[in-house]
Backbone as CSV, one residue per row, in Angstrom:
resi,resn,N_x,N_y,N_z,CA_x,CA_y,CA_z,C_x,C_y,C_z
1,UNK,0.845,-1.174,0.000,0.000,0.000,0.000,0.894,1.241,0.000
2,UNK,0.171,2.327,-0.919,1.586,3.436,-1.185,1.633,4.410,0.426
3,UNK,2.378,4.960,0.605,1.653,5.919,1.567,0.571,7.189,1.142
4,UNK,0.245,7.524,2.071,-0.716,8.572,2.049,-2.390,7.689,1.290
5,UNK,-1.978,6.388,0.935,-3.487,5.784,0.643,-4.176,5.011,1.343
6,UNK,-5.042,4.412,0.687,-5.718,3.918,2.157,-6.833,4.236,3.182
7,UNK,-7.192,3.678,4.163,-8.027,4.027,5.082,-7.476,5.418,6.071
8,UNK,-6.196,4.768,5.995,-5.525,5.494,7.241,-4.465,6.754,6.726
9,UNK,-4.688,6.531,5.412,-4.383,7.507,4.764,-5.320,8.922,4.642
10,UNK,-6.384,8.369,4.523,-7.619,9.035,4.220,-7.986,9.358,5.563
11,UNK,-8.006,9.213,6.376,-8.486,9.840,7.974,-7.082,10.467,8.256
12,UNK,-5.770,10.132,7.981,-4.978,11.730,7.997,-5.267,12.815,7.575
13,UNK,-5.244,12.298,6.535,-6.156,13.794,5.442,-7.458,14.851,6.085
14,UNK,-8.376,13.725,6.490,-9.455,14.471,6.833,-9.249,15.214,8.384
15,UNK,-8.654,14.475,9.504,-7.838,14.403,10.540,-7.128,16.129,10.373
16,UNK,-6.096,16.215,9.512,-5.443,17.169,9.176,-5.811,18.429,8.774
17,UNK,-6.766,18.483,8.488,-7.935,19.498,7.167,-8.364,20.270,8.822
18,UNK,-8.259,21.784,8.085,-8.226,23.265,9.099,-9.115,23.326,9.933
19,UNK,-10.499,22.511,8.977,-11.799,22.946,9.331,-12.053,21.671,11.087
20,UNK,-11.437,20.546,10.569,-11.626,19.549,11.979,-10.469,19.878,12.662
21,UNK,-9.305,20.323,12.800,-8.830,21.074,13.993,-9.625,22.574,14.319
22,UNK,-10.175,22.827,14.203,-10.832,24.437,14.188,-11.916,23.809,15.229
23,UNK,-12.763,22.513,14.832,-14.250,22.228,15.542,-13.379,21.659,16.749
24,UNK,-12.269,20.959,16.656,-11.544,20.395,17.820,-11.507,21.427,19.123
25,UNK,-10.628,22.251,18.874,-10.517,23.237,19.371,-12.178,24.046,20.123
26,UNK,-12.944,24.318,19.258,-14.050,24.757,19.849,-14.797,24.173,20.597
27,UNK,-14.534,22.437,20.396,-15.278,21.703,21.752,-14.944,21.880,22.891
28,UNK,-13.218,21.743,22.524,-12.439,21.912,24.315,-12.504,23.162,24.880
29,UNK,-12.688,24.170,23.880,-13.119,25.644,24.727,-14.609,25.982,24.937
30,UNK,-15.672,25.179,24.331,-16.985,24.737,24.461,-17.057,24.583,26.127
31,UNK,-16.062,22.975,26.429,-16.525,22.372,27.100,-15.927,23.319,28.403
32,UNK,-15.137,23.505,28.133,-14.593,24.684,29.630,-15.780,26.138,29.415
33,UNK,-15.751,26.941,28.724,-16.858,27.706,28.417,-18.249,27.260,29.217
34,UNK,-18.416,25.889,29.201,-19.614,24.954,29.990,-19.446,25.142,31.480
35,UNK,-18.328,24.600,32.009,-18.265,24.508,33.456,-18.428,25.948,33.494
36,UNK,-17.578,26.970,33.118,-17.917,28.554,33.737,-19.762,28.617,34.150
37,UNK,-20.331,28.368,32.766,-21.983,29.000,32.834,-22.507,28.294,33.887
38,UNK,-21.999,26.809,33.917,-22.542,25.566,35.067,-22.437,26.406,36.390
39,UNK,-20.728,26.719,37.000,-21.012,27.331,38.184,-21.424,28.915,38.162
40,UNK,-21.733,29.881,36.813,-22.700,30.604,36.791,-23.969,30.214,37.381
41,UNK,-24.762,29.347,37.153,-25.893,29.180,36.893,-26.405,28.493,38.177
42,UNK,-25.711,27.560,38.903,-25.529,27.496,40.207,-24.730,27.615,41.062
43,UNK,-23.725,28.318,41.076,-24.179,29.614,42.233,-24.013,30.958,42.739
44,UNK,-24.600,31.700,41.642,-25.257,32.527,41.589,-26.618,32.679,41.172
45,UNK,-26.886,32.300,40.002,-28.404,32.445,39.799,-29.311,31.407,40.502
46,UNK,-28.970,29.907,40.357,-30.095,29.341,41.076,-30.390,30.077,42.347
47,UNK,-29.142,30.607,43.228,-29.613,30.633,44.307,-30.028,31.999,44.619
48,UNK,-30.211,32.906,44.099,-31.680,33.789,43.337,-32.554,33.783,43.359
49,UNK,-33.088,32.988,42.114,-33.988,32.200,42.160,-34.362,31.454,43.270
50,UNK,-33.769,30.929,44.171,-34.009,30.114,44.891,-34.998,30.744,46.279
51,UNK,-34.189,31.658,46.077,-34.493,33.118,46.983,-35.779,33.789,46.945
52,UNK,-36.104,33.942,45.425,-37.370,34.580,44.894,-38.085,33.454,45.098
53,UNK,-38.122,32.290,45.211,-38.945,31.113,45.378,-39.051,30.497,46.615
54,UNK,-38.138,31.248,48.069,-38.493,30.770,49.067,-38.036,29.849,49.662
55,UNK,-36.392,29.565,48.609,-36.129,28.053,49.098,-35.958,27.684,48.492
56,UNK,-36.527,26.986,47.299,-36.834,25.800,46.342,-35.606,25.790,46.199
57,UNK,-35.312,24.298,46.458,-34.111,23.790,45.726,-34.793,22.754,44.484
58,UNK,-34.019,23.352,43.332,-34.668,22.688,41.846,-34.137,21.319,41.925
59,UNK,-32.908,21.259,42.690,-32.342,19.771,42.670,-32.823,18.756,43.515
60,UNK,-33.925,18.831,44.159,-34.611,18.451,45.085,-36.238,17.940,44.764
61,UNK,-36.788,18.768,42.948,-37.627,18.513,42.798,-37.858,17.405,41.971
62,UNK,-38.387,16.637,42.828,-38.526,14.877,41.618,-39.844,14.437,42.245
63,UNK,-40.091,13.601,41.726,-41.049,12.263,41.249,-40.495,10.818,41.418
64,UNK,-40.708,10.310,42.903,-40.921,9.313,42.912,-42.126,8.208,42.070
65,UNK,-41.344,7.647,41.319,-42.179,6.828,40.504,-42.921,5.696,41.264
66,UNK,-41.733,5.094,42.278,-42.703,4.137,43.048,-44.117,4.343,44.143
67,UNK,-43.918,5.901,44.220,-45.170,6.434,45.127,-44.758,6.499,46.539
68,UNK,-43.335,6.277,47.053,-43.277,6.504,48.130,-43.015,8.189,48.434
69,UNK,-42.921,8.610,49.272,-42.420,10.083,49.662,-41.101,10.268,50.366
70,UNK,-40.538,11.125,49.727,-38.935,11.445,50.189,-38.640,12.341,50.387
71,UNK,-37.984,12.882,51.545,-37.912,13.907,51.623,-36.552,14.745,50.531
72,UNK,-35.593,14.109,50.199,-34.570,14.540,49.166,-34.407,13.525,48.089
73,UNK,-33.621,14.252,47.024,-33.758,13.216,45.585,-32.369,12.285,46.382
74,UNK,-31.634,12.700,47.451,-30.476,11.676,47.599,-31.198,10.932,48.542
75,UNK,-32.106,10.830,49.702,-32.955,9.723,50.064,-33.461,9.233,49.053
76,UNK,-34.151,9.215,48.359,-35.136,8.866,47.438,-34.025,7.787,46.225
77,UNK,-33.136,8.166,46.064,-31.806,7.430,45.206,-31.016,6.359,46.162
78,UNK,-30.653,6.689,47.398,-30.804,5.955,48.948,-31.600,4.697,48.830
79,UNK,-32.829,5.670,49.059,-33.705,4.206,49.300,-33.662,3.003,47.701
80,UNK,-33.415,3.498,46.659,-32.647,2.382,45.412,-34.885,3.044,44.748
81,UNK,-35.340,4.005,44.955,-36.551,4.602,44.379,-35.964,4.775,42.917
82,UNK,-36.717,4.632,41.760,-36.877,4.916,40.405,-37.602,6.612,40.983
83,UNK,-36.671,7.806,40.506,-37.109,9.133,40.176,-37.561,9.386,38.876
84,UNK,-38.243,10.625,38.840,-38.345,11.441,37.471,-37.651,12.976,38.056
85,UNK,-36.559,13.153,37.999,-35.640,14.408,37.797,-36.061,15.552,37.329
86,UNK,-37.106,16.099,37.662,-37.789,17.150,36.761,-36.468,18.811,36.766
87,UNK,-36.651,18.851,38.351,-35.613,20.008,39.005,-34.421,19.935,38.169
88,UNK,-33.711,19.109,38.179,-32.344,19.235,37.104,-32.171,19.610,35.898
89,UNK,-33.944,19.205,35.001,-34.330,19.188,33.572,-34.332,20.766,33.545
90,UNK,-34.611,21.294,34.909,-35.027,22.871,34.682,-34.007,23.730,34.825
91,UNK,-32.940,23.096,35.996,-31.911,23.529,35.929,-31.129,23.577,34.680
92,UNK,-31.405,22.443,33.710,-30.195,22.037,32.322,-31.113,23.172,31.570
93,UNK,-32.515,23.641,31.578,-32.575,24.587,30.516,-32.135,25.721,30.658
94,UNK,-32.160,26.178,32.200,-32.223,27.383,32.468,-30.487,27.592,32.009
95,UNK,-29.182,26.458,32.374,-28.081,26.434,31.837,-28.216,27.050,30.404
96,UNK,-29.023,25.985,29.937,-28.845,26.250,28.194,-29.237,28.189,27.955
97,UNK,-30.233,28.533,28.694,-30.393,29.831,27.882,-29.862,30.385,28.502
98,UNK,-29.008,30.666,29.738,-27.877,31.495,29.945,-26.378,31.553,29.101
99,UNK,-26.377,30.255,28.987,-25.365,29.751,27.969,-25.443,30.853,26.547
100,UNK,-26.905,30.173,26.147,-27.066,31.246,24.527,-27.428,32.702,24.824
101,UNK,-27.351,33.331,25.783,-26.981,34.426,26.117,-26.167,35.116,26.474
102,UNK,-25.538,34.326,26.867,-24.028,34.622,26.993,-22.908,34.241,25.707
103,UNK,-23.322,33.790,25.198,-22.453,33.498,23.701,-23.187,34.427,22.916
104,UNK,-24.594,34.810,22.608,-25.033,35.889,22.428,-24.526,37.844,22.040
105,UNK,-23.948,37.597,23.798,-23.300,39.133,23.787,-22.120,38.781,23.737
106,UNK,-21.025,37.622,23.236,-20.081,37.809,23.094,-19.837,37.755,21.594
107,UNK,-20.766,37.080,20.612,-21.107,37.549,19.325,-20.550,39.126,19.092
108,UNK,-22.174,39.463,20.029,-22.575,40.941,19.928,-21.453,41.813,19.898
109,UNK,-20.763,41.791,20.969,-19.363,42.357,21.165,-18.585,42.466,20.330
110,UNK,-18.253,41.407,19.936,-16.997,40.657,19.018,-17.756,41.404,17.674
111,UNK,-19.197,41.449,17.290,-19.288,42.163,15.993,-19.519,43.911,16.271
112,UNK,-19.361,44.472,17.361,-19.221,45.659,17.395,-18.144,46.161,17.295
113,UNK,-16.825,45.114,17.993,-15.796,45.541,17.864,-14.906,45.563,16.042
114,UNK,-15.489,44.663,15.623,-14.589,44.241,14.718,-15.694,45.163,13.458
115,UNK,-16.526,45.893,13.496,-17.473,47.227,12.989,-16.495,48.226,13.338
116,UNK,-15.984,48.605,14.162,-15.220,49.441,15.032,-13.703,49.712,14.359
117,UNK,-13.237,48.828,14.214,-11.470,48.445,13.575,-12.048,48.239,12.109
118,UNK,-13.304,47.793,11.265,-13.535,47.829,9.931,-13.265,49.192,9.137
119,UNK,-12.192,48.798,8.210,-11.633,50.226,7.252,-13.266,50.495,6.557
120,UNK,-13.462,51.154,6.624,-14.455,51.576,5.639,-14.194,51.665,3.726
121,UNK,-14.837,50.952,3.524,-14.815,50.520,1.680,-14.675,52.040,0.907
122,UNK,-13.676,51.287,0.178,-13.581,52.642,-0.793,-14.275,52.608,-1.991
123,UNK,-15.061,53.914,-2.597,-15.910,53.701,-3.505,-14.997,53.226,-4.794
124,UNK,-16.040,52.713,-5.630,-15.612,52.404,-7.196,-15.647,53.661,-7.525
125,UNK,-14.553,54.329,-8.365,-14.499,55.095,-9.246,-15.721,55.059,-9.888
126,UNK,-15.694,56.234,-10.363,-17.214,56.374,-11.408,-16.882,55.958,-12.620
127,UNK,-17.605,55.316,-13.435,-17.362,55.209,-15.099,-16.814,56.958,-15.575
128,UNK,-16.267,56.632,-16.460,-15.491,57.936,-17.343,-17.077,58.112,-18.094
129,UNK,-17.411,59.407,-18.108,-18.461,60.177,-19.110,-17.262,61.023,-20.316
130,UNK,-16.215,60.757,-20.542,-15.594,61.644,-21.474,-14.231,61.141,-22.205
131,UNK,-13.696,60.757,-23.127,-12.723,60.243,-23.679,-11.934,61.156,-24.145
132,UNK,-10.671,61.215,-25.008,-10.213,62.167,-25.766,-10.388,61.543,-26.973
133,UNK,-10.040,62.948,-27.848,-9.946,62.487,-29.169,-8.548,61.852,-29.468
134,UNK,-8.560,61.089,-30.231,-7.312,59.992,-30.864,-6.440,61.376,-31.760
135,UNK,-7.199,62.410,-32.301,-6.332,62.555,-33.484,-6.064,64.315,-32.727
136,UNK,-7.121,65.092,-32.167,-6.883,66.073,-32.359,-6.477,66.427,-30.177
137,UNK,-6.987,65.287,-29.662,-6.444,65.293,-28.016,-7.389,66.211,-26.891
138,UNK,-8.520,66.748,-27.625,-9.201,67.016,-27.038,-10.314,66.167,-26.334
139,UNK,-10.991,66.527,-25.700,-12.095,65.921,-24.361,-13.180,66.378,-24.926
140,UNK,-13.828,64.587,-25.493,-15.171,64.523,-25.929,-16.126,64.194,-25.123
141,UNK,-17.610,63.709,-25.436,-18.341,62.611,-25.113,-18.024,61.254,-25.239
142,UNK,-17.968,60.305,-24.290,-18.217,59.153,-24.223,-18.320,58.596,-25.468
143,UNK,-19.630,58.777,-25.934,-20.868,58.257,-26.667,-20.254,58.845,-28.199
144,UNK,-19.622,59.910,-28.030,-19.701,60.649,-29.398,-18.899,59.860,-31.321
145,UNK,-19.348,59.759,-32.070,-18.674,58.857,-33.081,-17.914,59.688,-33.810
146,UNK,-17.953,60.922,-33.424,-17.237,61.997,-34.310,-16.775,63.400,-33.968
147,UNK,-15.592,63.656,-33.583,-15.044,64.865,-33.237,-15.579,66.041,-33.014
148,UNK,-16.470,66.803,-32.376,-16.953,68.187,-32.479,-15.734,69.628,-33.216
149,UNK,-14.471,69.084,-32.306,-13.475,69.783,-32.995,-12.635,70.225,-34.420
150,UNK,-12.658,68.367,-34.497,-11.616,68.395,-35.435,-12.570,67.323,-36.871
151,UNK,-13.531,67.230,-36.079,-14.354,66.594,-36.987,-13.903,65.178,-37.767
152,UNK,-13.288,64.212,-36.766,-12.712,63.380,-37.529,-13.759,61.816,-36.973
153,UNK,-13.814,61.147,-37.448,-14.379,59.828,-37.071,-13.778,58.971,-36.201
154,UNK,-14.787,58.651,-35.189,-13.991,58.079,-34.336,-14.538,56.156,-34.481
């Protein structure tokens, strides 16, 4: 098998290519980007929220499926109970749209700034409305087929 062919040839290639180190890169700063909003989101805002609600701990709100009553989702996981996790589901959205709000204004930013440092476009020249003449060097019309001056054909 020559080099560079092949299976394993062919996943270098693709492996190598700008665009899958580029998504590489954005997962691992994704995934750290994640933990920040995570301990954003609890703790500071849940417990806010938690505040405006009196308490509520969201991680606390479940559904025992078997029908017994618990007082916490870690009794309730304790006792070996089948939950429904609702509190966490609310917690993972409320993550998610802080998340896209916060990537949001860093868009936002990032396109104000880079509006900011943008050279401003330089116009196209205008089309010429006027040529010279070939024979006599004067400044005609565009359009014109025949010299006003020198009267020669153009």
């Amino acid at each position: 098998m020559a080099k560079g062919n092949g299976f394993f040839g062919e996943f270098k290639k693709f492996i190598m290519r700008g665009n899958v180190i580029d998504l590489a890169v954005g997962v691992i700063v994704g995934g750290a980007f994640q933990a920040i909003v995570k301990s954003l989101v609890d703790d500071v805002v849940m417990p806010v929220i938690s505040l405006a609600t009196k308490g509520i701990n969201f991680a606390d709100l479940f559904i025992a499926l078997d029908g017994g009553e618990y007082a916490t989702l870690a009794a309730a996981q304790e006792a070996g109970a089948a939950t429904l996790n609702y509190g966490n589901f609310i917690s993972a959205i409320l993550n998610f749209i802080i998340m896209a709000f916060v990537v949001f204004l860093l868009v936002k930013g990032i396109n104000a700034a880079a509006e900011k440092t943008k050279k401003p476009a330089e116009e196209a020249p205008a089309a010429p409305t006027t040529k010279k003449c070939p024979y006599c060097k004067s400044e005609i019309d565009i359009d014109a087929t025949k010299c006003p001056n020198c009267t020669s054909d153009l």
